[in-house]
C-alpha positions as YAML, in Angstrom:
chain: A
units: angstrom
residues:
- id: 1
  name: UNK
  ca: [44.03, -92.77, -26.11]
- id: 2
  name: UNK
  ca: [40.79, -94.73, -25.50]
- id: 3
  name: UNK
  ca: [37.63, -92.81, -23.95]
- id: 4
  name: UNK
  ca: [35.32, -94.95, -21.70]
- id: 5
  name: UNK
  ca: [31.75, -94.74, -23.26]
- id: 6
  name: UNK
  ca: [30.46, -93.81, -20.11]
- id: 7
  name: UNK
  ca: [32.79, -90.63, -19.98]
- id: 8
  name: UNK
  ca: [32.03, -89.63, -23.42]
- id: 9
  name: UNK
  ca: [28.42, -89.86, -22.24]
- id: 10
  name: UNK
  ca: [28.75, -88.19, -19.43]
- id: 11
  name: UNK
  ca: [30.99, -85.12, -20.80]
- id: 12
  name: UNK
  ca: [27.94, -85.02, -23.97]
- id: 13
  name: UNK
  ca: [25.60, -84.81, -20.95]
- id: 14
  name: UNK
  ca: [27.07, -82.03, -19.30]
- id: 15
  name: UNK
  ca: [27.10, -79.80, -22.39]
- id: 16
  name: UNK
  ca: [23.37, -80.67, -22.79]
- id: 17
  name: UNK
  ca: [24.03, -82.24, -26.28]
- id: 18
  name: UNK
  ca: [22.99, -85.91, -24.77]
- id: 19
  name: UNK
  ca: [19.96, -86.99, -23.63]
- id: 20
  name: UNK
  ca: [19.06, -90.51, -22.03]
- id: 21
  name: UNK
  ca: [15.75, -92.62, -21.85]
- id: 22
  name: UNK
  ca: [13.97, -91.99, -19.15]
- id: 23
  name: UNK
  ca: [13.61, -96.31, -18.72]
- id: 24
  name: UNK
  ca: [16.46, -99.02, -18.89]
- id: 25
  name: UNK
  ca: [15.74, -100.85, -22.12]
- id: 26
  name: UNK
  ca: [19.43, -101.71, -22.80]
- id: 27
  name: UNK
  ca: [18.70, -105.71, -21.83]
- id: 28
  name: UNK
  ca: [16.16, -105.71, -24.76]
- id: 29
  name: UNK
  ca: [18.48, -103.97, -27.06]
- id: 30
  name: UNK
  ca: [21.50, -105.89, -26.55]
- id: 31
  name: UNK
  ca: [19.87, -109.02, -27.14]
- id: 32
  name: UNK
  ca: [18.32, -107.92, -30.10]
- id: 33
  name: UNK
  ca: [21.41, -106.69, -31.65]
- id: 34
  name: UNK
  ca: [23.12, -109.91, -30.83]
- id: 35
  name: UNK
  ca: [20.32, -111.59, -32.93]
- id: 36
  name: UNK
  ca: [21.61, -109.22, -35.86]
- id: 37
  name: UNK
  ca: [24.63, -109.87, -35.19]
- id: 38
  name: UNK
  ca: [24.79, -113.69, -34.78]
- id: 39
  name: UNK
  ca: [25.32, -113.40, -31.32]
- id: 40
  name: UNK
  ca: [28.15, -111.39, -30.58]
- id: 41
  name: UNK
  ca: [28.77, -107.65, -30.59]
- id: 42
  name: UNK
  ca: [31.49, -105.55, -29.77]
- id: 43
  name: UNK
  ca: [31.68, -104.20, -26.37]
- id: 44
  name: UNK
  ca: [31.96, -101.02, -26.80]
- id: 45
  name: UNK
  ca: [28.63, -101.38, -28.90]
- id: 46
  name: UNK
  ca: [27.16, -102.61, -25.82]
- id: 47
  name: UNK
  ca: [28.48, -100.35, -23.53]
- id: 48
  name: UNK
  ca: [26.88, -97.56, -25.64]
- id: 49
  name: UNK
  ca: [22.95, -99.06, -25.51]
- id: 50
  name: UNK
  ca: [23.56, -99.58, -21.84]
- id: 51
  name: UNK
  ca: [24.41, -95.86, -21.51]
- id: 52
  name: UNK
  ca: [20.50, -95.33, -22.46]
- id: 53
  name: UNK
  ca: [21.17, -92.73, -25.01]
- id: 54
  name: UNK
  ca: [17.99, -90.88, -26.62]
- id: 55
  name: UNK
  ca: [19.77, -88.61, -28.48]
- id: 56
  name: UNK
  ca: [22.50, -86.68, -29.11]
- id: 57
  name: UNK
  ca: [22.16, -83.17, -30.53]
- id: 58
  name: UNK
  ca: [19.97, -83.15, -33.45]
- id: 59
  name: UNK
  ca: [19.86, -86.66, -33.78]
- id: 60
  name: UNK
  ca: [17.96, -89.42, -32.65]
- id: 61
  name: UNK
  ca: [19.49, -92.68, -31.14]
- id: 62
  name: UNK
  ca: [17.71, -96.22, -32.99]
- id: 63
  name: UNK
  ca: [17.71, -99.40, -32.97]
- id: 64
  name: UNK
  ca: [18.30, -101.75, -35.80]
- id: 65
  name: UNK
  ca: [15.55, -103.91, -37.12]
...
């Protein structure tokens, strides 16, 4: 059975262990990340920067240099 990432996100939410960016950088971080990548990434990858995910409990959400 295959979750959504945006209801995983939104169920994290709920319980308080997510928390999103107050901003939209997802554009920015996608196309960075296809750089790394060579241009393609998996869409659930993408779906998951678009959710704009700060953190979730204890730990911090980054991006790869």
């Amino acid at each position: 059975m295959d979750i959504p990432i945006s209801e995983v996100c939104r169920l994290l939410e709920a319980r308080g262990a997510l928390r999103r960016l107050p901003r939209d950088p997802s554009d920015g971080m996608v196309q960075q990340v296809r750089e790394l990548l060579g241009g393609q990434m998996p869409a659930d990858l993408e779906s998951l920067y678009r959710e704009r995910v700060a953190s979730v409990g204890d730990f911090a959400a980054i991006l790869p240099k």
